[in-house]
CHARMM-style PDB file with segment names, atoms N, HN, CA, C and O in Angstrom:
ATOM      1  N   UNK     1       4.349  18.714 -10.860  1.00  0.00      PROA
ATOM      2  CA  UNK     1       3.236  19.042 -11.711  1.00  0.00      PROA
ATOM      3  C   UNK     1       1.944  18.850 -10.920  1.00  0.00      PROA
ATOM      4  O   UNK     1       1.607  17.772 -10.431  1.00  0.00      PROA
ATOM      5  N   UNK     2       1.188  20.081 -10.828  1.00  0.00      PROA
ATOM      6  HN  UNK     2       1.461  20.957 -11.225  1.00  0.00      PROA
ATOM      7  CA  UNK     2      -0.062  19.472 -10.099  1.00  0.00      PROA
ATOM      8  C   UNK     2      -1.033  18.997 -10.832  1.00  0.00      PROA
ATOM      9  O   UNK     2      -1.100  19.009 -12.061  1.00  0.00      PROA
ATOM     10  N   UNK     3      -1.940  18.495  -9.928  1.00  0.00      PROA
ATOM     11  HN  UNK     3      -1.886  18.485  -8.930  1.00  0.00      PROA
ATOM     12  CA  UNK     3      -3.192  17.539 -10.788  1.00  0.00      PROA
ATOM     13  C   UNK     3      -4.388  17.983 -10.713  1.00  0.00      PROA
ATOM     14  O   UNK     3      -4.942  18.395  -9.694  1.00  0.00      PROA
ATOM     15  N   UNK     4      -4.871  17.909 -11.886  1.00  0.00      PROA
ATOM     16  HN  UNK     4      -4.421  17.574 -12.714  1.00  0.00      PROA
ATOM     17  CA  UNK     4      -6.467  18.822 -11.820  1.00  0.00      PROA
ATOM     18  C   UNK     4      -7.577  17.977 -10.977  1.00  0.00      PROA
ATOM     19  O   UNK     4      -7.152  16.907 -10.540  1.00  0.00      PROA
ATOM     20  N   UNK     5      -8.721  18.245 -10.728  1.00  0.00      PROA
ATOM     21  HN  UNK     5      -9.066  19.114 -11.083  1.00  0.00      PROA
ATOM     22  CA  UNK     5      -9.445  17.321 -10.006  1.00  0.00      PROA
ATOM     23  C   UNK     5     -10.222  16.307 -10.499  1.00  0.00      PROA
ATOM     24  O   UNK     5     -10.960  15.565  -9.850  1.00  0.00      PROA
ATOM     25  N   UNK     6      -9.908  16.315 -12.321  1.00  0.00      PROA
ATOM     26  HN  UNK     6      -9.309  16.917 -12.847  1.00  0.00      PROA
ATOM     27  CA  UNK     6     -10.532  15.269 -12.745  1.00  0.00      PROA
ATOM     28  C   UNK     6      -9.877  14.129 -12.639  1.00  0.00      PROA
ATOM     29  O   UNK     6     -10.544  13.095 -12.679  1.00  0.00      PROA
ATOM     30  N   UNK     7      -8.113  14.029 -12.446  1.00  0.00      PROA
ATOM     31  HN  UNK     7      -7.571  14.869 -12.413  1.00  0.00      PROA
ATOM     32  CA  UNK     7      -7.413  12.604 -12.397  1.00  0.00      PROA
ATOM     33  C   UNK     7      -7.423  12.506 -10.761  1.00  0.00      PROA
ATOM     34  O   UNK     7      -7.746  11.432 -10.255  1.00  0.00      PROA
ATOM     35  N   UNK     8      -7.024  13.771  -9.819  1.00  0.00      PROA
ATOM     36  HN  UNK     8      -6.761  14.644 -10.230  1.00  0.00      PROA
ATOM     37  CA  UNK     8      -6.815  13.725  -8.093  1.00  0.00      PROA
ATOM     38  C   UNK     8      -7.437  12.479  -7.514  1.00  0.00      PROA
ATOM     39  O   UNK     8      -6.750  11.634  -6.941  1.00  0.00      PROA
ATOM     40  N   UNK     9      -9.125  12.340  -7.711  1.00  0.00      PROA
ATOM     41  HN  UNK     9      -9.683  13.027  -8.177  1.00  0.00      PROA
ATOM     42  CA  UNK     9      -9.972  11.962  -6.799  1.00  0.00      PROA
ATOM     43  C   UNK     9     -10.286  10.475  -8.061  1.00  0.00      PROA
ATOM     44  O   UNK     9     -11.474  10.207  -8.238  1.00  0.00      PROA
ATOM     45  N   UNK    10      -9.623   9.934  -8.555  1.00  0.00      PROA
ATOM     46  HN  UNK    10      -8.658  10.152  -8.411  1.00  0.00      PROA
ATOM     47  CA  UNK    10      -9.537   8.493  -9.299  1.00  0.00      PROA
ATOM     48  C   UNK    10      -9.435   7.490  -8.347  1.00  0.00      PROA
ATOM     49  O   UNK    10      -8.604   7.577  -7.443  1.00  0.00      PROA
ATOM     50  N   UNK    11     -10.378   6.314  -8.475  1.00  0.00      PROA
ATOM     51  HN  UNK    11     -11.053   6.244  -9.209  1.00  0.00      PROA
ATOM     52  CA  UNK    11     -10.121   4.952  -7.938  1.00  0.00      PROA
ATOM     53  C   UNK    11      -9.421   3.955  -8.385  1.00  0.00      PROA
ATOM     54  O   UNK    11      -9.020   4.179  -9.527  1.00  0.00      PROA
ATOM     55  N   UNK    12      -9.173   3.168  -8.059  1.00  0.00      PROA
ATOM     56  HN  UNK    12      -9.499   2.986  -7.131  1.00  0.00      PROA
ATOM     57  CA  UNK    12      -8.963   2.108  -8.888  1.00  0.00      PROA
ATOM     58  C   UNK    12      -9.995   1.462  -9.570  1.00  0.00      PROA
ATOM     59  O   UNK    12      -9.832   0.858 -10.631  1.00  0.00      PROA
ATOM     60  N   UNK    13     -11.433   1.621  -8.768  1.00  0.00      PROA
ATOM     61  HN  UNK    13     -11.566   2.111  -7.906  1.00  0.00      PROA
ATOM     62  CA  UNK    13     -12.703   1.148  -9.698  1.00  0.00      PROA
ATOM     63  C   UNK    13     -12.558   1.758 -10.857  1.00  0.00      PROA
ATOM     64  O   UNK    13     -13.123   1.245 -11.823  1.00  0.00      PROA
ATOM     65  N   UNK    14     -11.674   3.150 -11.076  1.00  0.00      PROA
ATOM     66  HN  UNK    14     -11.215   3.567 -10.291  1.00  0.00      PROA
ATOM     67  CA  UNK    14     -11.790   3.967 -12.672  1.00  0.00      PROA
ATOM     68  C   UNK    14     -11.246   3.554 -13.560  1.00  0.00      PROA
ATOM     69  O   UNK    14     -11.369   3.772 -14.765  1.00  0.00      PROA
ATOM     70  N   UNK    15     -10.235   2.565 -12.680  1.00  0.00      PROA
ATOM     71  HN  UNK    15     -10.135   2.388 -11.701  1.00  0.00      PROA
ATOM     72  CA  UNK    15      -9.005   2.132 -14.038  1.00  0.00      PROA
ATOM     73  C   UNK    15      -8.802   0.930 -14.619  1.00  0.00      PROA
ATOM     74  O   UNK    15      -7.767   0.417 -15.043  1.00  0.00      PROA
ATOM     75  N   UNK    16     -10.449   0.361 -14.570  1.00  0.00      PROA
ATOM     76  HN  UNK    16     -11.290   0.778 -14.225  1.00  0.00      PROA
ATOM     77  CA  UNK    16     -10.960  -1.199 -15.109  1.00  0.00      PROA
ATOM     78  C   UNK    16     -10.511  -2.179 -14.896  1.00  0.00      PROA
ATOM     79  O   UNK    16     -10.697  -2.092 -13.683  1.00  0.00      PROA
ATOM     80  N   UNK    17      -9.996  -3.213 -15.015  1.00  0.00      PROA
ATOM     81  HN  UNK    17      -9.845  -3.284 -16.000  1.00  0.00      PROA
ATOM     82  CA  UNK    17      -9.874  -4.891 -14.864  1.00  0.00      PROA
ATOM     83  C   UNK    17      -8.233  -4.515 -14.773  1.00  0.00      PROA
ATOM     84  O   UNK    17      -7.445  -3.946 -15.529  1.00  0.00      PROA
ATOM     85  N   UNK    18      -8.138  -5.161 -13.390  1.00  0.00      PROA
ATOM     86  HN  UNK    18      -8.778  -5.623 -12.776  1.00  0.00      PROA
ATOM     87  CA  UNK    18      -6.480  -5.118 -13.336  1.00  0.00      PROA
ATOM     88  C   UNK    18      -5.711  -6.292 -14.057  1.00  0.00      PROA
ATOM     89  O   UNK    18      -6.248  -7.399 -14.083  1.00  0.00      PROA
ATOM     90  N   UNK    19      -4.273  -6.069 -14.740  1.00  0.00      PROA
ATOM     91  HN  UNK    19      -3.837  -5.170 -14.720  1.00  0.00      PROA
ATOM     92  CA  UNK    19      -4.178  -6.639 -15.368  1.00  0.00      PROA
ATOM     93  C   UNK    19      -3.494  -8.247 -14.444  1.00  0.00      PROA
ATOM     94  O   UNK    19      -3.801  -8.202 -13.253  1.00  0.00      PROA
ATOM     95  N   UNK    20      -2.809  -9.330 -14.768  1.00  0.00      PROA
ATOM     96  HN  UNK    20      -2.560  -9.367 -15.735  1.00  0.00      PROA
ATOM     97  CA  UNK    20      -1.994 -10.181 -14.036  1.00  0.00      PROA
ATOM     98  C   UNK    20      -0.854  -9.201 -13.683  1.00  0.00      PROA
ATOM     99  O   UNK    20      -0.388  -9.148 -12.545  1.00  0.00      PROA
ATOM    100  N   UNK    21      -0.483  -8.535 -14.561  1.00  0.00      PROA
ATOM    101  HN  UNK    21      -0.862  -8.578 -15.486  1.00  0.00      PROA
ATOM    102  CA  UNK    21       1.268  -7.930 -13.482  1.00  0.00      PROA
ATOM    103  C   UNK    21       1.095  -7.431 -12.445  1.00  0.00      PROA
ATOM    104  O   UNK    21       1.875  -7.404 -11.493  1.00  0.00      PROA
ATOM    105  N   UNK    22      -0.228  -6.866 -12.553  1.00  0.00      PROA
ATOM    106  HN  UNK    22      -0.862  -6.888 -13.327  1.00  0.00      PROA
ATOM    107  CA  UNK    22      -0.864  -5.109 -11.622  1.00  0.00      PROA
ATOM    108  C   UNK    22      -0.918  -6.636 -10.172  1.00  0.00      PROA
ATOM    109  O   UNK    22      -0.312  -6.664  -9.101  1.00  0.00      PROA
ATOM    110  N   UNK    23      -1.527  -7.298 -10.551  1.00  0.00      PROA
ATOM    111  HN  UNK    23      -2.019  -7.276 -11.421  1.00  0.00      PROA
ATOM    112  CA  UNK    23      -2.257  -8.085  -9.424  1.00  0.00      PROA
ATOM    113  C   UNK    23      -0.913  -9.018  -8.803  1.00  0.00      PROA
ATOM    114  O   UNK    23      -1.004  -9.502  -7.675  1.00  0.00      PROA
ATOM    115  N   UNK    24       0.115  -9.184  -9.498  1.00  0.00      PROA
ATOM    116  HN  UNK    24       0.189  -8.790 -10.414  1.00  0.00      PROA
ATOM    117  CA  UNK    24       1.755  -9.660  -9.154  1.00  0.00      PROA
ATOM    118  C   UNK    24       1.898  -9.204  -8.364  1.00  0.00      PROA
ATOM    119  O   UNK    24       1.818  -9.617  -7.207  1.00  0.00      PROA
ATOM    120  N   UNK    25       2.219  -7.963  -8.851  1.00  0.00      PROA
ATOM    121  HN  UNK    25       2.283  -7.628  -9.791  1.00  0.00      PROA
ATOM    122  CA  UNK    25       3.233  -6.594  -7.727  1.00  0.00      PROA
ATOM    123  C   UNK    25       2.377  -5.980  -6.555  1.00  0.00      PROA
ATOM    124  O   UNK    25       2.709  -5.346  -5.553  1.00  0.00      PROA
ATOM    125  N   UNK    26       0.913  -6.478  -7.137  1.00  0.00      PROA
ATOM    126  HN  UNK    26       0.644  -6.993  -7.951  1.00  0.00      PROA
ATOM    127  CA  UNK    26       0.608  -6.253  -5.397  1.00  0.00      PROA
ATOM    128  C   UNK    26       0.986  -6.907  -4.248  1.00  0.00      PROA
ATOM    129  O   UNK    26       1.379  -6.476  -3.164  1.00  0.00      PROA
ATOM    130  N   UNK    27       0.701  -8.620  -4.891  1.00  0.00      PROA
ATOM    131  HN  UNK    27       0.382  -8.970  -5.772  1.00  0.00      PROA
ATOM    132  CA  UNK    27       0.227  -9.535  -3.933  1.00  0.00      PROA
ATOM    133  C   UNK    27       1.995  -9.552  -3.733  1.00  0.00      PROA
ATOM    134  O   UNK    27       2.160  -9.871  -2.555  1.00  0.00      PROA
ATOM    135  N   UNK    28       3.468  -9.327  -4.439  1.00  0.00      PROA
ATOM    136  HN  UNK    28       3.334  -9.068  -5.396  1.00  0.00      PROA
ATOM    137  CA  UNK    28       4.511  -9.036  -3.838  1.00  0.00      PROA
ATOM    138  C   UNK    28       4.991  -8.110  -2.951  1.00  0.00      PROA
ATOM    139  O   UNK    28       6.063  -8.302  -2.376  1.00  0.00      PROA
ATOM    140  N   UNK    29       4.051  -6.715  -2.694  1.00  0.00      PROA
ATOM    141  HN  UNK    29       3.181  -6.559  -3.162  1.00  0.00      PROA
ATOM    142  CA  UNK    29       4.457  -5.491  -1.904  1.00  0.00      PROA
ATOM    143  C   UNK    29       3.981  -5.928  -0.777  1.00  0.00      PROA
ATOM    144  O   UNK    29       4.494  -5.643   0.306  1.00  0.00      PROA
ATOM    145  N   UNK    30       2.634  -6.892  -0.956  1.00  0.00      PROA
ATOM    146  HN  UNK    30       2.218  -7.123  -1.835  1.00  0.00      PROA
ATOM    147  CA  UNK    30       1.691  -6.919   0.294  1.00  0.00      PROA
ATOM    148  C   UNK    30       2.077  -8.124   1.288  1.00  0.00      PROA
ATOM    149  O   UNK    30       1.601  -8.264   2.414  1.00  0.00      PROA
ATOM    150  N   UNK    31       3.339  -9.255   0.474  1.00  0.00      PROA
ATOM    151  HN  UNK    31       3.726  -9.142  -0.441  1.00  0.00      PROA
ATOM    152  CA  UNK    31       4.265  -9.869   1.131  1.00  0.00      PROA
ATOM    153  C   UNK    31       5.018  -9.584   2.394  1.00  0.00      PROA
ATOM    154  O   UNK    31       5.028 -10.149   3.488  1.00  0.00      PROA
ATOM    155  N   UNK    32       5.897  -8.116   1.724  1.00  0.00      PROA
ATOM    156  HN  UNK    32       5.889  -7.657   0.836  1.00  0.00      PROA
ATOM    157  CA  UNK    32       7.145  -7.881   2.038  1.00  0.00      PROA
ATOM    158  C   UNK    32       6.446  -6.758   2.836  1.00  0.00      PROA
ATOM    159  O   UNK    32       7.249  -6.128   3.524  1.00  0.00      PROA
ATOM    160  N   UNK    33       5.105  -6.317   2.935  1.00  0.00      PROA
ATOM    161  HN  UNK    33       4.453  -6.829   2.376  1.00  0.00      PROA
ATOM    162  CA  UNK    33       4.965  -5.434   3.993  1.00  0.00      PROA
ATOM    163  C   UNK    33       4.471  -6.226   4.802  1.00  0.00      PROA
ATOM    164  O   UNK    33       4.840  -5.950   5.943  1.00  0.00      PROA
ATOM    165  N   UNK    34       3.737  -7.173   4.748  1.00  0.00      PROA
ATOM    166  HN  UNK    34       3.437  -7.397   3.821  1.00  0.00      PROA
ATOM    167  CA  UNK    34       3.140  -7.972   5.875  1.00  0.00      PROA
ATOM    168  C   UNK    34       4.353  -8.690   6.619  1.00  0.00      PROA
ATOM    169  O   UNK    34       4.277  -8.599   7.845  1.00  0.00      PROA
ATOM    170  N   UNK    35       5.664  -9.519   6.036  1.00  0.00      PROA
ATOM    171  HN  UNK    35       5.725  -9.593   5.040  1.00  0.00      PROA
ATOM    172  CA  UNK    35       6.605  -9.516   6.509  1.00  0.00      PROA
ATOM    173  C   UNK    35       7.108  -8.695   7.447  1.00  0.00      PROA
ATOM    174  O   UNK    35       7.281  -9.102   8.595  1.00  0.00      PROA
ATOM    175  N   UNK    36       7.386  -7.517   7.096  1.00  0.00      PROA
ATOM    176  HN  UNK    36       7.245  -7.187   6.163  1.00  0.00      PROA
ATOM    177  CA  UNK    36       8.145  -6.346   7.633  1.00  0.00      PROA
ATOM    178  C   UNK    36       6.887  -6.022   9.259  1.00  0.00      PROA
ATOM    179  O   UNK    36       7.287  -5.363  10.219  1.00  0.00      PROA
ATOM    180  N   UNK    37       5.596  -6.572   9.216  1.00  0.00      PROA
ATOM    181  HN  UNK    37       5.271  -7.107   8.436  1.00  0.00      PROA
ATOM    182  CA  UNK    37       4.546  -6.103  10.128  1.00  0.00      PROA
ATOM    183  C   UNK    37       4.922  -7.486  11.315  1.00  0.00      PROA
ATOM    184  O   UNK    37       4.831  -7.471  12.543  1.00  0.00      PROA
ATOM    185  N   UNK    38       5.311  -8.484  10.494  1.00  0.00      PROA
ATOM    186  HN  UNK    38       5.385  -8.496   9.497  1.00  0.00      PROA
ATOM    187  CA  UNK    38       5.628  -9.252  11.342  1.00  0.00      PROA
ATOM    188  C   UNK    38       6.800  -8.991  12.402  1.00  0.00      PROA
ATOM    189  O   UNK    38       6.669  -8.762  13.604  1.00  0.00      PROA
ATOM    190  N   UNK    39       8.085  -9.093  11.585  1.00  0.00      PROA
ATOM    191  HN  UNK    39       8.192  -9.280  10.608  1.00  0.00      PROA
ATOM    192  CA  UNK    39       9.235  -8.746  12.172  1.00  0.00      PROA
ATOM    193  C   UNK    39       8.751  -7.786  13.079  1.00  0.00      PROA
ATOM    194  O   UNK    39       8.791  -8.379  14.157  1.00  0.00      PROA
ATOM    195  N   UNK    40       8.210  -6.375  13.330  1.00  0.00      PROA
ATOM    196  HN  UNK    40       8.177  -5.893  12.455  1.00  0.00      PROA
ATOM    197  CA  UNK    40       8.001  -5.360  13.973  1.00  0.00      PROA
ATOM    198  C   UNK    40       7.553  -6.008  15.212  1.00  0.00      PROA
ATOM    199  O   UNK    40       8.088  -5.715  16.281  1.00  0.00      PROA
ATOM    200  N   UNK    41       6.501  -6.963  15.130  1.00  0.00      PROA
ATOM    201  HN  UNK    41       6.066  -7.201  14.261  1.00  0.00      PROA
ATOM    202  CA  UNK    41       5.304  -7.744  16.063  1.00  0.00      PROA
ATOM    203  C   UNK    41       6.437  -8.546  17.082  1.00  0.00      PROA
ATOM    204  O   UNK    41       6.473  -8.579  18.312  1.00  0.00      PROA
ATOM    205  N   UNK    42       7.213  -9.084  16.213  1.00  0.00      PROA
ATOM    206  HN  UNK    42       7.184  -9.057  15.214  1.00  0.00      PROA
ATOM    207  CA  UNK    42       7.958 -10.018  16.943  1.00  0.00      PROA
ATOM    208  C   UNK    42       9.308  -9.333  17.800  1.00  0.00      PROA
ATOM    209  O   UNK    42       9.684  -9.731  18.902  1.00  0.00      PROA
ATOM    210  N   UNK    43       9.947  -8.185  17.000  1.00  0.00      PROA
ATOM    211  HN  UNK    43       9.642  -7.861  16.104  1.00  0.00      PROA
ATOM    212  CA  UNK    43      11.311  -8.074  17.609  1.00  0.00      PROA
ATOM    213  C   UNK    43      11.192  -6.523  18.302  1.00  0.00      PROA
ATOM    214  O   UNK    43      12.068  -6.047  19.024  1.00  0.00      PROA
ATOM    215  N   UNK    44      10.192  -5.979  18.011  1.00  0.00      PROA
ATOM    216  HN  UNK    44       9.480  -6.365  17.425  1.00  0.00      PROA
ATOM    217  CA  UNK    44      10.279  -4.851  18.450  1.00  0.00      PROA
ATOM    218  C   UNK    44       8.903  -4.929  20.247  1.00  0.00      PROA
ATOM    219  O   UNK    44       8.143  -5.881  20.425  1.00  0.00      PROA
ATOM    220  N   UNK    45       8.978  -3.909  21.058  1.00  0.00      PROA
ATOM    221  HN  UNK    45       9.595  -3.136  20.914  1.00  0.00      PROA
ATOM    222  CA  UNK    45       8.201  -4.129  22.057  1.00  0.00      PROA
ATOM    223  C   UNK    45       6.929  -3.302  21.830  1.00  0.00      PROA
ATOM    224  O   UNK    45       6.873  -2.251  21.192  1.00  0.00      PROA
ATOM    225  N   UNK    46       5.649  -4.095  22.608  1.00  0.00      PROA
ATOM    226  HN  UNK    46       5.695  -4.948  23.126  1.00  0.00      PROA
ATOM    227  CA  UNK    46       4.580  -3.134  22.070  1.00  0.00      PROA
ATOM    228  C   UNK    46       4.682  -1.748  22.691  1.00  0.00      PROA
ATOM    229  O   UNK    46       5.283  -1.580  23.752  1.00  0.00      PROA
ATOM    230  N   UNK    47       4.065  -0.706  21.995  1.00  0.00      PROA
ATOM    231  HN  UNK    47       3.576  -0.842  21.133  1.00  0.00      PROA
ATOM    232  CA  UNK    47       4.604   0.674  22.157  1.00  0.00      PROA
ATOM    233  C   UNK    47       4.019   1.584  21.386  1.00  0.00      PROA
ATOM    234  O   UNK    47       3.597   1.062  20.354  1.00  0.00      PROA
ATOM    235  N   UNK    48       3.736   3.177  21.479  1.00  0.00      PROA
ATOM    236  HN  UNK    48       4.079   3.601  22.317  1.00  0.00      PROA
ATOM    237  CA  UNK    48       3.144   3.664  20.206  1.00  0.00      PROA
ATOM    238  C   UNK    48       4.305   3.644  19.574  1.00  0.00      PROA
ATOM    239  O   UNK    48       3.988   3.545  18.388  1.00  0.00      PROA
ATOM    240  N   UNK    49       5.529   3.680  19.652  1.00  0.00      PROA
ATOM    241  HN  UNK    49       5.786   3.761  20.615  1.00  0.00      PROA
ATOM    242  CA  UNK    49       6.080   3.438  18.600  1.00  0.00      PROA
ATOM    243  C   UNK    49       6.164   2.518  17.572  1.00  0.00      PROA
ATOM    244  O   UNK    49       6.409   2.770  16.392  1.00  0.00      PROA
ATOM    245  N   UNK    50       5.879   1.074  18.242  1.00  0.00      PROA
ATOM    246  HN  UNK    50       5.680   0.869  19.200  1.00  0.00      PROA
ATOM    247  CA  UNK    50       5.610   0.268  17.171  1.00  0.00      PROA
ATOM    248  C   UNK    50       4.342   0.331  16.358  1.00  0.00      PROA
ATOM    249  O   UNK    50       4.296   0.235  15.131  1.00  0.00      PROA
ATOM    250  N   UNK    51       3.025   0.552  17.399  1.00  0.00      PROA
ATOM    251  HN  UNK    51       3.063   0.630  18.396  1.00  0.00      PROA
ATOM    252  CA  UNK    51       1.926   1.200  16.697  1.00  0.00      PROA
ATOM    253  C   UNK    51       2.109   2.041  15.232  1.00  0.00      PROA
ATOM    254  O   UNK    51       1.614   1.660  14.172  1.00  0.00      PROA
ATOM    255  N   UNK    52       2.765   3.022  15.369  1.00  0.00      PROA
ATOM    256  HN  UNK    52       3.167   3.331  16.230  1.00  0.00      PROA
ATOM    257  CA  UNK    52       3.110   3.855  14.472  1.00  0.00      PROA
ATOM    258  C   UNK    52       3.825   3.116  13.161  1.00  0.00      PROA
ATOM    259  O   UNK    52       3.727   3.173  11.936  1.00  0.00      PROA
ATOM    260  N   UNK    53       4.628   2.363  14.188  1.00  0.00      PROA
ATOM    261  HN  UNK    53       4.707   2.316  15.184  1.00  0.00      PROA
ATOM    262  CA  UNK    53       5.493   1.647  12.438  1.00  0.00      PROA
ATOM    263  C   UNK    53       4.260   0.902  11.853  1.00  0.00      PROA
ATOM    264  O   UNK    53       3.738   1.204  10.780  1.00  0.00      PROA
ATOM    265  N   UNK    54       3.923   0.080  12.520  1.00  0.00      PROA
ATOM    266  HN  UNK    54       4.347  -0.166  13.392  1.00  0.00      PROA
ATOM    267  CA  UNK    54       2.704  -0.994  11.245  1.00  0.00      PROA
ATOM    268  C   UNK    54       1.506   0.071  10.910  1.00  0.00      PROA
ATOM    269  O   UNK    54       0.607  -0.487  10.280  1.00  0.00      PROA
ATOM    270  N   UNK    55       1.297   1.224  11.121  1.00  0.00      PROA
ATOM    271  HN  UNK    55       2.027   1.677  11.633  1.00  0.00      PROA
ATOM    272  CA  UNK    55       0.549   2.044  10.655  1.00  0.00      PROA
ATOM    273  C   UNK    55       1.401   2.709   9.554  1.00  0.00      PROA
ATOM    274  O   UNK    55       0.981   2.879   8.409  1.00  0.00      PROA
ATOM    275  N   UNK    56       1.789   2.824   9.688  1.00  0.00      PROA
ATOM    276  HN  UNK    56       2.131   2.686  10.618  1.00  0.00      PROA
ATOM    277  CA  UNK    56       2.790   3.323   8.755  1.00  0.00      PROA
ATOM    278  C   UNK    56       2.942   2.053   7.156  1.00  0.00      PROA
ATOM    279  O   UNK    56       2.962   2.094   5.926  1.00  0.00      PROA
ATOM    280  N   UNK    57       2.994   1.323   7.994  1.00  0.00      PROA
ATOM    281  HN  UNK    57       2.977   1.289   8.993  1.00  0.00      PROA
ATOM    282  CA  UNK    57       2.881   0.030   6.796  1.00  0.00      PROA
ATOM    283  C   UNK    57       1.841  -0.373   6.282  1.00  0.00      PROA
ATOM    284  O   UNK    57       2.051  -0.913   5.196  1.00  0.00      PROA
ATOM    285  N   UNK    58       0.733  -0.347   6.608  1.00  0.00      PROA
ATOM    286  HN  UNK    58       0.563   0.092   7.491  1.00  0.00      PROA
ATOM    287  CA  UNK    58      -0.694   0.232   6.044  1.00  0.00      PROA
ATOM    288  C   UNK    58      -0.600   1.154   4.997  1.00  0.00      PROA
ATOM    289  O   UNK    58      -0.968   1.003   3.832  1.00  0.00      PROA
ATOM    290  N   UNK    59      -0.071   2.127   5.523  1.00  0.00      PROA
ATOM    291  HN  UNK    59       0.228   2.250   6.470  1.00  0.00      PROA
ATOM    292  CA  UNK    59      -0.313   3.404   4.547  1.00  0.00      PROA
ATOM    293  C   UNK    59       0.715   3.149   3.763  1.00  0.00      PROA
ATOM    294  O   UNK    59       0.330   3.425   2.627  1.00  0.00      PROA
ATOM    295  N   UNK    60       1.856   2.762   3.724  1.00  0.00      PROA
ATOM    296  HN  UNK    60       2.169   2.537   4.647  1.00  0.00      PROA
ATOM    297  CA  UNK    60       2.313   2.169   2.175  1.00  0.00      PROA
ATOM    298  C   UNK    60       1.775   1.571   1.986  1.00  0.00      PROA
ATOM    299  O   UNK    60       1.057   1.891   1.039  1.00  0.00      PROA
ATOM    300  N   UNK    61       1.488   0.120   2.591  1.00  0.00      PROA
ATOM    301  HN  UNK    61       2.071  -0.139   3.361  1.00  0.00      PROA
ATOM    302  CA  UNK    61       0.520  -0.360   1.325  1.00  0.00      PROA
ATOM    303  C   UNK    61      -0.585   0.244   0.547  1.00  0.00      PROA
ATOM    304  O   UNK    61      -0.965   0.041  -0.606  1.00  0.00      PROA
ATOM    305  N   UNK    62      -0.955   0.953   1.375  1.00  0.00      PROA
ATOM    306  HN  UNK    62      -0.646   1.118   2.312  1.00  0.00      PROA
ATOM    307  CA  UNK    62      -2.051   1.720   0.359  1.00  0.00      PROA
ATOM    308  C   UNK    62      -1.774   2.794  -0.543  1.00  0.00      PROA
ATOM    309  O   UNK    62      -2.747   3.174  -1.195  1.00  0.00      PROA
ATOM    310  N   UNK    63      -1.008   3.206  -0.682  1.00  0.00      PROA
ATOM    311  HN  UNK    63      -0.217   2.897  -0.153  1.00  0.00      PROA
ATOM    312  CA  UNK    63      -0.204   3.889  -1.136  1.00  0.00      PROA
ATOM    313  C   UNK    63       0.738   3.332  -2.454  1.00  0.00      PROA
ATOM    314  O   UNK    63       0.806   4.028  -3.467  1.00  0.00      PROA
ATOM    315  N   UNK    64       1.251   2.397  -2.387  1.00  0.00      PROA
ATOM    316  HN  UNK    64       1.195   1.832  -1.564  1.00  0.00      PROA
ATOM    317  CA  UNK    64       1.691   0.988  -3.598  1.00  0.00      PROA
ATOM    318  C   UNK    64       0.347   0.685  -4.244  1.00  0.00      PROA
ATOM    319  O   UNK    64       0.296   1.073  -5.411  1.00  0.00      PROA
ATOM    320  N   UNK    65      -0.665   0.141  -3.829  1.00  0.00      PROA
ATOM    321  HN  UNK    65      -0.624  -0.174  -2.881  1.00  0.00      PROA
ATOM    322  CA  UNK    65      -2.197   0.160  -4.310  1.00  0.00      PROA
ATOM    323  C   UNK    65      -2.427   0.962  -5.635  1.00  0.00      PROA
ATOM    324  O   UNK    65      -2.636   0.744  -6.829  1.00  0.00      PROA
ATOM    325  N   UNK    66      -2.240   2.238  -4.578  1.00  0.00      PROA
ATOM    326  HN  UNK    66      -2.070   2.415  -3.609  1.00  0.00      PROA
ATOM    327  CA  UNK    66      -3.228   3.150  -5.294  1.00  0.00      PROA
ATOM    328  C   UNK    66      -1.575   3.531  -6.551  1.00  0.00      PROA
ATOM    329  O   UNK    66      -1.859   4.340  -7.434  1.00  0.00      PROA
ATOM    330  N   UNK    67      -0.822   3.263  -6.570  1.00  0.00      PROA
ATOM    331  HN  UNK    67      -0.591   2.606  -5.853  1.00  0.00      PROA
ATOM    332  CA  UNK    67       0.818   3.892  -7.723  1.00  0.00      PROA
ATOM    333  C   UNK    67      -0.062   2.655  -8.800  1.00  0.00      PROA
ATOM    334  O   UNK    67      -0.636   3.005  -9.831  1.00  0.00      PROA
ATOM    335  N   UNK    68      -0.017   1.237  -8.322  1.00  0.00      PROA
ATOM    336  HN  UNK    68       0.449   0.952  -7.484  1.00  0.00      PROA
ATOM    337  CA  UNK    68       0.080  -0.055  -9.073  1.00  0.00      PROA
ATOM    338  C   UNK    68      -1.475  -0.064 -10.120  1.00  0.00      PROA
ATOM    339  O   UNK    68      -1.548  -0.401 -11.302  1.00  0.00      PROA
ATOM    340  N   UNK    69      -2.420   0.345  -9.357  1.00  0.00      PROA
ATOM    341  HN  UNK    69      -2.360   0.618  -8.397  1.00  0.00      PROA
ATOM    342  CA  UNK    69      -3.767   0.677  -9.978  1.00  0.00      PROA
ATOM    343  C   UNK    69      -4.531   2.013 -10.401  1.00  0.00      PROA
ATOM    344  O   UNK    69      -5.706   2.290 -10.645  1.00  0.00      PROA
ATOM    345  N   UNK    70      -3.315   2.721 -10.373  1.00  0.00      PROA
ATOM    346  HN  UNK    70      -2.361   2.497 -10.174  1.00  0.00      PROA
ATOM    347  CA  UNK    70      -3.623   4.492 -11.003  1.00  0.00      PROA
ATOM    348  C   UNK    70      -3.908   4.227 -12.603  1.00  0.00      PROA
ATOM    349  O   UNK    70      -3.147   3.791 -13.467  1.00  0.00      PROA
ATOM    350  N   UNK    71      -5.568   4.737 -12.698  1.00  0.00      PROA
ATOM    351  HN  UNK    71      -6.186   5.091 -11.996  1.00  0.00      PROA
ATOM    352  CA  UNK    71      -5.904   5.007 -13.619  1.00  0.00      PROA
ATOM    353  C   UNK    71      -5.153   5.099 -15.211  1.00  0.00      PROA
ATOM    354  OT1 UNK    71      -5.810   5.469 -16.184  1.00  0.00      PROA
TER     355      UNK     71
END
């Protein structure tokens, strides 16, 4: 289903006072990705490939963010 451009370009500033769960399941995604940034740091060698993975883990997190605080 596509999205018109009045919901597309929404912040989370649009979607008022986050609630305690919203602010749970962040501070749990932002665990298990910072985890996962670790492990990478530690077992993998520096490289653009690893570059790429914790970039990559950024952009889920931001990405979980923006699902957990959608308008």
């Amino acid at each position: 289903m596509a999205q018109n451009n009045e919901t597309r370009f929404l912040t989370a500033q649009d979607g008022g006072k986050p609630t305690e769960e919203q602010l749970e399941a962040q501070r749990k995604i932002r665990d298990a990705v910072a985890e996962a940034g670790w492990l990478l740091e530690d077992l993998v060698a520096p490289s653009r490939e690893q570059s790429l993975a914790l970039t990559k883990l950024e952009e889920a997190l931001m990405w979980a963010g923006k699902a957990i605080f959608k308008p």
